[in-house]
Backbone as CSV, one residue per row, in Angstrom:
resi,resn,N_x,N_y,N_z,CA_x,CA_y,CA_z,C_x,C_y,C_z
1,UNK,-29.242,-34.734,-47.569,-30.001,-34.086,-46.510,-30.190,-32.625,-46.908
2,UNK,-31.383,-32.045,-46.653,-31.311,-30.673,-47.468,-31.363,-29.876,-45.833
3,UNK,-31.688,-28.635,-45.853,-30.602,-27.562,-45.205,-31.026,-28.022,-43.242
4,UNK,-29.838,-27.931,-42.885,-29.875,-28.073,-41.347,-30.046,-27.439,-40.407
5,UNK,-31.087,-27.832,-39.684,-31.905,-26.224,-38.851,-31.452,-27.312,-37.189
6,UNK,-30.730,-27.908,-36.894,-29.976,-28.459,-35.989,-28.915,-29.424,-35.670
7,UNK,-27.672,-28.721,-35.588,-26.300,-29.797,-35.456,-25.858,-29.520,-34.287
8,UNK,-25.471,-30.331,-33.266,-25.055,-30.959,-32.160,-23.733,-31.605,-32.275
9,UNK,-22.707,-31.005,-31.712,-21.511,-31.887,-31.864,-21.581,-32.416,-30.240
10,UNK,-20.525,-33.373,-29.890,-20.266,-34.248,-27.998,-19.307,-34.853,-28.256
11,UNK,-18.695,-34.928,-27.596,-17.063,-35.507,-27.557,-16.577,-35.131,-28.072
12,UNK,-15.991,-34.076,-28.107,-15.068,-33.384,-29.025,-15.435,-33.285,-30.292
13,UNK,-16.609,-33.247,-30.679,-16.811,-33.310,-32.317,-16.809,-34.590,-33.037
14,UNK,-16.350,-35.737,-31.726,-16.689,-37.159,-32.610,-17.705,-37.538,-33.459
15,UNK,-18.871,-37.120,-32.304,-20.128,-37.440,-32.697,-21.029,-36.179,-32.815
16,UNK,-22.269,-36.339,-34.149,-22.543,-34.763,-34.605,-23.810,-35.776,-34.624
17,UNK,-25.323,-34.695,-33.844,-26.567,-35.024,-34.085,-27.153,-33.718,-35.243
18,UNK,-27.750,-34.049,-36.338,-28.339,-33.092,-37.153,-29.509,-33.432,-37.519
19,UNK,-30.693,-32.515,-37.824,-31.756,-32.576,-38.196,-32.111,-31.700,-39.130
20,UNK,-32.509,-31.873,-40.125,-33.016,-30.888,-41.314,-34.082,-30.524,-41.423
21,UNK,-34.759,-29.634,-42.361,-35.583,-28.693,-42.712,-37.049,-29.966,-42.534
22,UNK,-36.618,-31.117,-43.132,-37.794,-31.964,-43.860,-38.220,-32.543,-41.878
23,UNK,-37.681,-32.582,-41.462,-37.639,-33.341,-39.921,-36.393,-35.010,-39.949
24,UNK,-35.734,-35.231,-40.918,-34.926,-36.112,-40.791,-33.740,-36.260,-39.845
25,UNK,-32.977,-36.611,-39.053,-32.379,-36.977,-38.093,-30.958,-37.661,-38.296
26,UNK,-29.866,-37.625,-38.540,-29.045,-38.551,-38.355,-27.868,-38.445,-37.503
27,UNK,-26.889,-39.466,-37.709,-25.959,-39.170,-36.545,-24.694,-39.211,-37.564
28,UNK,-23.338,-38.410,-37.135,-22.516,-38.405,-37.586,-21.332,-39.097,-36.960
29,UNK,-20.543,-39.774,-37.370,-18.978,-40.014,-36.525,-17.645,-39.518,-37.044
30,UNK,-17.116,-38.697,-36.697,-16.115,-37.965,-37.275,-16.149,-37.515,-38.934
31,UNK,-17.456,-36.973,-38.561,-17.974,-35.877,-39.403,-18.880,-37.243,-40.633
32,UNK,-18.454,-37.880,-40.680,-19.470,-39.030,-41.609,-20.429,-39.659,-41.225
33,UNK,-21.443,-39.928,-42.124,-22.243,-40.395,-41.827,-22.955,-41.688,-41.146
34,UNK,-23.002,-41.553,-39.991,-23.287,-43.021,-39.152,-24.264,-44.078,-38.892
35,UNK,-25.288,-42.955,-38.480,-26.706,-43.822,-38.518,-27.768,-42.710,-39.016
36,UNK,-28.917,-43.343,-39.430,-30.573,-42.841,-39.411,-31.257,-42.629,-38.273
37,UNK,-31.091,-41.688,-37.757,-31.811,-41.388,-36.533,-33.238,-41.024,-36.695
38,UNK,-33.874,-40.766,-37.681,-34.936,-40.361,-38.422,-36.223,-41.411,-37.450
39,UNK,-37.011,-40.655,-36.603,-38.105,-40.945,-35.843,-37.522,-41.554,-34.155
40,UNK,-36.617,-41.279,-34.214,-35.915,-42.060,-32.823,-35.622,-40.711,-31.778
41,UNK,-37.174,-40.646,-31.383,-37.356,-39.224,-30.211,-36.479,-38.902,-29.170
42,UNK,-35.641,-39.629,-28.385,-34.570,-40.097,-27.509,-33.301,-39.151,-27.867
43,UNK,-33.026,-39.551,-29.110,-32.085,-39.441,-30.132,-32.153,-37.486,-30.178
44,UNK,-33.562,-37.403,-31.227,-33.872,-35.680,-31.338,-33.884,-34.998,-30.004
45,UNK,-34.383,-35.272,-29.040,-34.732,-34.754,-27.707,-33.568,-34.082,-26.634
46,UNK,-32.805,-35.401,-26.980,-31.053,-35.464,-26.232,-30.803,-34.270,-27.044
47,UNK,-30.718,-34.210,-28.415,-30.189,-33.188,-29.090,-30.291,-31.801,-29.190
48,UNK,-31.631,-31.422,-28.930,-32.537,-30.135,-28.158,-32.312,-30.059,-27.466
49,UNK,-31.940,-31.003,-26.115,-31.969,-30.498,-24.978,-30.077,-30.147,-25.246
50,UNK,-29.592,-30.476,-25.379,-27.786,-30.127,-25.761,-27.678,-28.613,-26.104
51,UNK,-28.694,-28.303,-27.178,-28.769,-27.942,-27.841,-29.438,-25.935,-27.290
52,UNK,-30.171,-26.309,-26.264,-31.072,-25.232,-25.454,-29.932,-24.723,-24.419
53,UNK,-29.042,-26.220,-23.725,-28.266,-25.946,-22.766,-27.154,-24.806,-23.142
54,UNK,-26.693,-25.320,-24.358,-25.545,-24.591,-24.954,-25.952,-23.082,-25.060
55,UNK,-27.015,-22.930,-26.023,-27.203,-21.642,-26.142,-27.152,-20.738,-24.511
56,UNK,-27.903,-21.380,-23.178,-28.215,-20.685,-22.291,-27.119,-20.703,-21.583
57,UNK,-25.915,-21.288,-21.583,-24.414,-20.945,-21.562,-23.685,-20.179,-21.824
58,UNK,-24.002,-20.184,-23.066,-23.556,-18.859,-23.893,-24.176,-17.562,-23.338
59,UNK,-25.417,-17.400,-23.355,-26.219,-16.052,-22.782,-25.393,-16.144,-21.353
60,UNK,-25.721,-16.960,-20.795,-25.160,-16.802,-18.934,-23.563,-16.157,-18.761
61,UNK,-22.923,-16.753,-19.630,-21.808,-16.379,-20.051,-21.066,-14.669,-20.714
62,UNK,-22.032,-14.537,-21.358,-22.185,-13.187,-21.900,-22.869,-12.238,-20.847
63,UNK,-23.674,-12.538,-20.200,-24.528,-11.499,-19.290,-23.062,-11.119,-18.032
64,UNK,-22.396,-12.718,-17.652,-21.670,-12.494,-16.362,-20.549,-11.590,-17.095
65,UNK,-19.969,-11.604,-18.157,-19.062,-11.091,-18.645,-19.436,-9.410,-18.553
66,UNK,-20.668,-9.384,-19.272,-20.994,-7.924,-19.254,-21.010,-7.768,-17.548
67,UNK,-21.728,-8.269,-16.620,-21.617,-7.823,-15.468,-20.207,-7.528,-14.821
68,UNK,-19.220,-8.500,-15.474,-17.739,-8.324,-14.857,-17.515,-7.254,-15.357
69,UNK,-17.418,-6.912,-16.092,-16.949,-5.401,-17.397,-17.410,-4.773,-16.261
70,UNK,-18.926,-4.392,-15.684,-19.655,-3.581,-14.870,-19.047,-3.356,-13.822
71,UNK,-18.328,-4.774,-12.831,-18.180,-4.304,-11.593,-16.819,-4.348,-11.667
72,UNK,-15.713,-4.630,-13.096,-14.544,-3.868,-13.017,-14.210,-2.734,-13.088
73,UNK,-15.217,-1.830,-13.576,-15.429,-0.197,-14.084,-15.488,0.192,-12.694
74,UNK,-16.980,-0.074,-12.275,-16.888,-0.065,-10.592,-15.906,0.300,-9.429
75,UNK,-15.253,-0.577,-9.718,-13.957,-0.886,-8.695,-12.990,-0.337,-9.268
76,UNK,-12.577,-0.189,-10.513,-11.244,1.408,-10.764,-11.543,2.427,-10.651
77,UNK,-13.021,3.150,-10.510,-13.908,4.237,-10.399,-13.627,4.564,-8.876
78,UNK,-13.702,3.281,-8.306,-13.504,3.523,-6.842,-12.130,3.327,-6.621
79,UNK,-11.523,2.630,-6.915,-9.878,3.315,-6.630,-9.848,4.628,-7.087
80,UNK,-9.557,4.843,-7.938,-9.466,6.226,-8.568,-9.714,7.374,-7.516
81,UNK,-11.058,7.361,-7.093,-11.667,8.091,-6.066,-10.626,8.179,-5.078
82,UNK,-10.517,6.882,-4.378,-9.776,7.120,-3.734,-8.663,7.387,-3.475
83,UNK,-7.497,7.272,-4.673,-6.529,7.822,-4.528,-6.307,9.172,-4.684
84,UNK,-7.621,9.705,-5.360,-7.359,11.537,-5.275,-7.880,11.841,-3.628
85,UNK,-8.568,11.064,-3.261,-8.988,11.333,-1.517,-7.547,11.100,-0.880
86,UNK,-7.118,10.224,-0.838,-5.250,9.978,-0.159,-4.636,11.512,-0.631
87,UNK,-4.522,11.676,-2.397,-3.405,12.887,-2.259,-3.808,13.981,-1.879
88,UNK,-5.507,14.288,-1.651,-5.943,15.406,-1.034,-5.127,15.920,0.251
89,UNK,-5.652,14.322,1.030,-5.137,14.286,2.281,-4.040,14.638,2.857
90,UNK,-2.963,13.988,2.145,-1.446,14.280,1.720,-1.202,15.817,1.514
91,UNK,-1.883,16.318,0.629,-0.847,17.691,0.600,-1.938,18.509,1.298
92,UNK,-3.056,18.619,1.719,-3.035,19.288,2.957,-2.407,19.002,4.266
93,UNK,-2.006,17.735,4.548,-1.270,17.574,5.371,0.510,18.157,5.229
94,UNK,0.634,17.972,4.044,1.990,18.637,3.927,1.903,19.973,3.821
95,UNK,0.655,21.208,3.460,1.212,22.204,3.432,0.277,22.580,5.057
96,UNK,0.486,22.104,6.289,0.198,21.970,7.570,1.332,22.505,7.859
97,UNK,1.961,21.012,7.876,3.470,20.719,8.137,4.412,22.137,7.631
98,UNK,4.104,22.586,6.181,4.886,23.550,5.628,4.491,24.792,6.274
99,UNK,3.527,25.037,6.655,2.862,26.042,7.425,3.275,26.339,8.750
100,UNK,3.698,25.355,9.555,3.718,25.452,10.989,5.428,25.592,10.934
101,UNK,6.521,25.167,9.993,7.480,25.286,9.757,7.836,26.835,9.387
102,UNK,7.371,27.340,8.693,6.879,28.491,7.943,7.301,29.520,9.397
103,UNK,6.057,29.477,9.957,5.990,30.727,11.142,7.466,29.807,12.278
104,UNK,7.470,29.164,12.551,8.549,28.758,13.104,9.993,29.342,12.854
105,UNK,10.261,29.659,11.506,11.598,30.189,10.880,11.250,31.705,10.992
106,UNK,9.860,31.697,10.758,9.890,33.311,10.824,9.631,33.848,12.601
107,UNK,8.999,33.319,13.085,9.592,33.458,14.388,11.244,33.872,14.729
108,UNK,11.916,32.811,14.505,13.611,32.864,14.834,13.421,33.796,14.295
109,UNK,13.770,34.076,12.855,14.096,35.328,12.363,13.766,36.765,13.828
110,UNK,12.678,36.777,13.252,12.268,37.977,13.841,12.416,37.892,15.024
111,UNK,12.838,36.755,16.558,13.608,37.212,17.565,14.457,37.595,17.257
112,UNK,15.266,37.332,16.182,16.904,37.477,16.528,16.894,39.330,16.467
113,UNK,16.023,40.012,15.423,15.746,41.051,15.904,15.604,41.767,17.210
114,UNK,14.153,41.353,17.214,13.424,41.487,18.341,12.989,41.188,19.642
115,UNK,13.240,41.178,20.905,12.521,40.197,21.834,11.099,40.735,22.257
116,UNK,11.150,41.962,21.874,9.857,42.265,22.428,8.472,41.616,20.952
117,UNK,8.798,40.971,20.105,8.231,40.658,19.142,7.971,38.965,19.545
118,UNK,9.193,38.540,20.055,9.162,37.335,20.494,7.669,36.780,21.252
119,UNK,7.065,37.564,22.343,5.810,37.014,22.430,4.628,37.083,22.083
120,UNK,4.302,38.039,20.710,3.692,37.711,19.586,3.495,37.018,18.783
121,UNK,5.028,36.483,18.972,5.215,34.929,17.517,4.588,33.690,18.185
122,UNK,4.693,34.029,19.658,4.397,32.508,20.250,3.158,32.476,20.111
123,UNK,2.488,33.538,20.599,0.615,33.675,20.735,0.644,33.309,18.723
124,UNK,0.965,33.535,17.922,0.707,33.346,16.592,1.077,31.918,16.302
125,UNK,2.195,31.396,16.992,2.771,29.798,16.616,1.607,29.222,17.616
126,UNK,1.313,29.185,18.230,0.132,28.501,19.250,-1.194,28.283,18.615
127,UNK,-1.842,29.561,17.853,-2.720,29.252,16.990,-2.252,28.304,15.877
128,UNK,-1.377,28.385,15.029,-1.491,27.483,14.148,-0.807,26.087,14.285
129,UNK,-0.392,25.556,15.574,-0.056,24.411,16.126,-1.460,23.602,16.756
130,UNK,-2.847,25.238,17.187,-3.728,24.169,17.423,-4.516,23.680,16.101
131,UNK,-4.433,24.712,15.224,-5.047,23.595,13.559,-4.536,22.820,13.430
132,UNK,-3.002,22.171,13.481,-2.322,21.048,13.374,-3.037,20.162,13.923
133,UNK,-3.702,20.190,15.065,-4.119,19.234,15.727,-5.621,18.468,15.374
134,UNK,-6.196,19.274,14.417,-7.585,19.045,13.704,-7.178,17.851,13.200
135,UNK,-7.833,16.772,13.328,-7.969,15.329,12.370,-8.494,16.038,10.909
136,UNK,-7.973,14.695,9.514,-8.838,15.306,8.436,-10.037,14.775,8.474
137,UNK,-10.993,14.448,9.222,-12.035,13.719,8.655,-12.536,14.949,10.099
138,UNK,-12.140,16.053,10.490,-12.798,16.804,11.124,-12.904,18.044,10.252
139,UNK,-12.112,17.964,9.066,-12.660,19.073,8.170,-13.104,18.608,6.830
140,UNK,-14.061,17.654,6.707,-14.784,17.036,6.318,-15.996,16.650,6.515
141,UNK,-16.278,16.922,7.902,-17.318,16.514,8.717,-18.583,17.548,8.724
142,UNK,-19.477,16.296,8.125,-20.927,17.425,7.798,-21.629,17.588,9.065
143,UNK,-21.506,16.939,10.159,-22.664,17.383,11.177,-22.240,18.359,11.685
């Protein structure tokens, strides 16, 4: 048979359909030679069509793959995002917390001095107890 411009294996490679350069046809059975398929359209046709399927398997296969690649990038892009949005959140919330602690100690302090200072600290702890109370998605907020 001179050079093969179509081989078809099915069942595991039992059976091999090939067709050569000249248009000849035969069938193989564990890799030897079985029958003359040579003009038996049924035979070539089955084999093309095997033959078209496979390849467009392969492409379908390759495209979904590239698309998975796509929407796995996607989706760590978007974690990612979001976990720098969480630790944003987080340590402005902790230096809140460190803040309102902050004037709190310095308050004490400076009664233990002072009492006439004492109701300065409160009018000053009052303001920054009402920023505490800001949600974060209110200092975020474009409207």
């Amino acid at each position: 048979m001179s050079k093969v411009i179509l081989s078809v294996s099915v069942d595991d490679g039992k059976y091999t359909v090939e067709q050569d350069l000249k248009g000849r046809v035969q069938a193989l059975r564990h890799g030897e030679q079985w029958r003359d398929c040579t003009g038996d359209s049924l035979i070539l046709a089955l084999a093309q069509e095997v033959e078209d399927l496979s390849h467009r398997k392969t492409k379908t296969a390759m495209s979904m793959g590239y698309s998975m690649d796509g929407l796995r990038k996607n989706i760590v892009r978007a974690h990612n995002d979001l976990i720098a949005t969480i630790d944003d959140a987080n340590e402005n919330c902790c230096q809140r917390v460190a803040m309102q602690s902050l004037t709190q100690n310095i308050g004490v302090l400076l009664c233990l001095f002072d009492n006439d200072v004492k109701d300065d600290f409160n009018v000053l702890h009052d303001v920054v107890t009402l920023d505490e109370l800001k949600t974060p998605h209110e200092d975020f907020d474009d409207d």
